[in-house]
N, C-alpha and C positions, 0 to 999 in steps of 0.2 A: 732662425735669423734670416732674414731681408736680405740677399744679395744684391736684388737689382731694386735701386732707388726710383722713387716715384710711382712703383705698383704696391697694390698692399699685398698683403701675403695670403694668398688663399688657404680660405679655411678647409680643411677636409670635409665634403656630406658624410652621413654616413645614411645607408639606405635603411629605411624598416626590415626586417625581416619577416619574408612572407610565412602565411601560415604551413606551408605546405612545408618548409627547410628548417619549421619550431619543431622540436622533438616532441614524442608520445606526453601528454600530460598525467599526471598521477589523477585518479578519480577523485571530484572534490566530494562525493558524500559515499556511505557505506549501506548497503539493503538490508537493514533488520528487522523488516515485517514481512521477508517470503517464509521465514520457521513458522511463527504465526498464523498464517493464511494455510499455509497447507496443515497444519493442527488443526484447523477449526473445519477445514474441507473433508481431514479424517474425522472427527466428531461428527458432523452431518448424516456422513456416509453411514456410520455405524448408528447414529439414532433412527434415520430411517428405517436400517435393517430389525433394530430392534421392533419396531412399531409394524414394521410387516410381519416379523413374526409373532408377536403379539395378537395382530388381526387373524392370523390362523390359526394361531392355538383356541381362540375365542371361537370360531365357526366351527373345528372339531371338535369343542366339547360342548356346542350346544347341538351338534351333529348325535353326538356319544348320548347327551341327553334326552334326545329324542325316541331311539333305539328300544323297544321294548325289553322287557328285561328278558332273560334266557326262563323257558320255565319246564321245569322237569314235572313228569307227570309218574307217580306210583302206584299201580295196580295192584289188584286184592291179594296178587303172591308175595308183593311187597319187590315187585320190578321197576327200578327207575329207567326212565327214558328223557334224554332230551328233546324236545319238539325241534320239530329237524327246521319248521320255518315259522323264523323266527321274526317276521313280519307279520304275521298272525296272532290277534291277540289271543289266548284263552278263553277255552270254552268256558259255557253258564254253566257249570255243576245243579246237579239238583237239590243238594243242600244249599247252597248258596239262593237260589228260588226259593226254595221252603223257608228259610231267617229273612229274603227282602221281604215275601207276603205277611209272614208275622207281624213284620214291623208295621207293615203298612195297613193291615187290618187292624191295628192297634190304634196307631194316629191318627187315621180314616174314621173307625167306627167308636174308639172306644172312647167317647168323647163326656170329659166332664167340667163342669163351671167354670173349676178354678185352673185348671189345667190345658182349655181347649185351644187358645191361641196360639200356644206354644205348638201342641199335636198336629194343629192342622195346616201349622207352616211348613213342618216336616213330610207333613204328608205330601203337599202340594209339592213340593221338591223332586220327590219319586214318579212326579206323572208326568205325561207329553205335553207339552205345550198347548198342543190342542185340549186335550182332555181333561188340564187345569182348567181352561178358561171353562169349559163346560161344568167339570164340578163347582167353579164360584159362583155358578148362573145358577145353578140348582139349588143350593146352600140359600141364594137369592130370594130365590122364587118362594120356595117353599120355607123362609122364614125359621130356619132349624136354629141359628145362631139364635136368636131372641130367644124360643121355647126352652130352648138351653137354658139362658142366665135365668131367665123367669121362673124356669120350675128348678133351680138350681139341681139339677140332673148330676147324679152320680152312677158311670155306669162301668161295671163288670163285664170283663170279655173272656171267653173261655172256647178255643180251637179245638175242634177234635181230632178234623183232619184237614192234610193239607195236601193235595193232589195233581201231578204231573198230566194233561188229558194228553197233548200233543207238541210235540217242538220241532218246529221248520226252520227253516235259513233265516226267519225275518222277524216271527212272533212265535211266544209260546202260553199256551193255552192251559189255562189251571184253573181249579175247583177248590171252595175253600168253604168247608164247611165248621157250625159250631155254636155258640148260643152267649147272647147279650143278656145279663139282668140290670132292668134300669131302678134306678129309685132317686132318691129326694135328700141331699143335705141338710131340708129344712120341712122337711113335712113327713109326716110317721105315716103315709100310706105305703101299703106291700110294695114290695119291688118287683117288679112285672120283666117275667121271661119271654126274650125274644127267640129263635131257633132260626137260624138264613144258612143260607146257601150260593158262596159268591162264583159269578164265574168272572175270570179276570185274564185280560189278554195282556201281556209284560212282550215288550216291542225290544229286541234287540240292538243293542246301541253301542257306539266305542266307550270304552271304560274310560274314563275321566275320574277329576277330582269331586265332579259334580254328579257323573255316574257309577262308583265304583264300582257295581255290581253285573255291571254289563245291560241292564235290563229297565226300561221305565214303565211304568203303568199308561197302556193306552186306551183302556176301557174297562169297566167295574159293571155289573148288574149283581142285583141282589133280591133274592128270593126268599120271602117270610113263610114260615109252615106253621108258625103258633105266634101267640097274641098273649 
């Protein structure tokens, strides 16, 4: 009510209320991607770990793969031993020389029509690089491949002996003696005995898949006694 006539009646202001005298607000939104985020931060963590371990199990066992095998050695009394160092491949046995020369006197010399290209790839396999190229220049030269097919040659090989001379740190030197009869798939003439005398120097070499014997041919000559 207006007591005094002729003024209006004041209205009350009322102030804004500052921010600072507004009480704590409730939060208007809620964090439900920090579970999330740290889930995927642990996922991370452990797939890396997984993939390091991974890469080292892979370098030890191509490590372990490389490792020569352990090789135990038994003597005539029937004593085993382990080779104490085991970064050392295994020695050439002399049996083991006696069966590569076989073979290789076989593929090498015992050469026939229908069989030769097969023989003499084998053979080429067993020799040094060097001493390949030299034996395909010779094979070359002297025109053996042709006289081959041509007289369609069938030839018999017969070792009698197979001989250790000398073995050093690098090469080892052997004698291989024994006798070739040659003849003819296709012509009824006699078969003609040859009688040689190889001397052949086998180069010592890391054993591989390509040399398993420890040993390659690095030189061949061959000595005729009969005709």
């Amino acid at each position: 009510m207006n007591l005094l006539p002729g003024r209006a009646a004041a209205t009350p202001q009322i102030k804004p209320a500052k921010a600072a005298d507004a009480p704590l607000a409730v939060p208007a939104y809620y964090e439900v991607w920090g579970g999330l985020e740290s889930a995927n931060r642990a996922l991370w963590v452990a797939l890396w770990f997984a993939v390091t371990v991974a890469l080292l199990s892979l370098i030890l066992l191509r490590v372990a793969l490389r490792r020569p095998p352990v090789v135990i050695r038994v003597d005539a009394s029937g004593q085993a031993q382990a080779s104490a160092d085991i970064g050392l491949q295994p020695a050439v046995s002399e049996a083991e020389i006696k069966n590569f020369l076989a073979l290789f006197e076989r593929f090498y010399t015992q050469l026939n029509s229908y069989t030769y290209d097969s023989d003499l790839n084998l053979a080429l396999a067993m020799m040094t690089p060097d001493f390949r190229s030299k034996a395909q220049d010779n094979f070359k030269s002297q025109g053996v491949l042709e006289k081959l097919k041509a007289e369609a040659r069938r030839t018999s090989l017969t070792l009698t002996e197979i001989r250790v001379v000398s073995d050093t740190t690098k090469v080892i030197e052997c004698e291989v003696k024994g006798y070739r009869e040659i003849g003819s798939y296709t012509q009824d003439a006699p078969s003609q005995e040859v009688v040689f005398e190889d001397d052949v120097i086998l180069k010592k070499v890391p054993r591989s898949e390509q040399a398993p014997n420890g040993v390659l041919v690095q030189d061949w000559n061959e000595s005729l006694f009969k005709k």
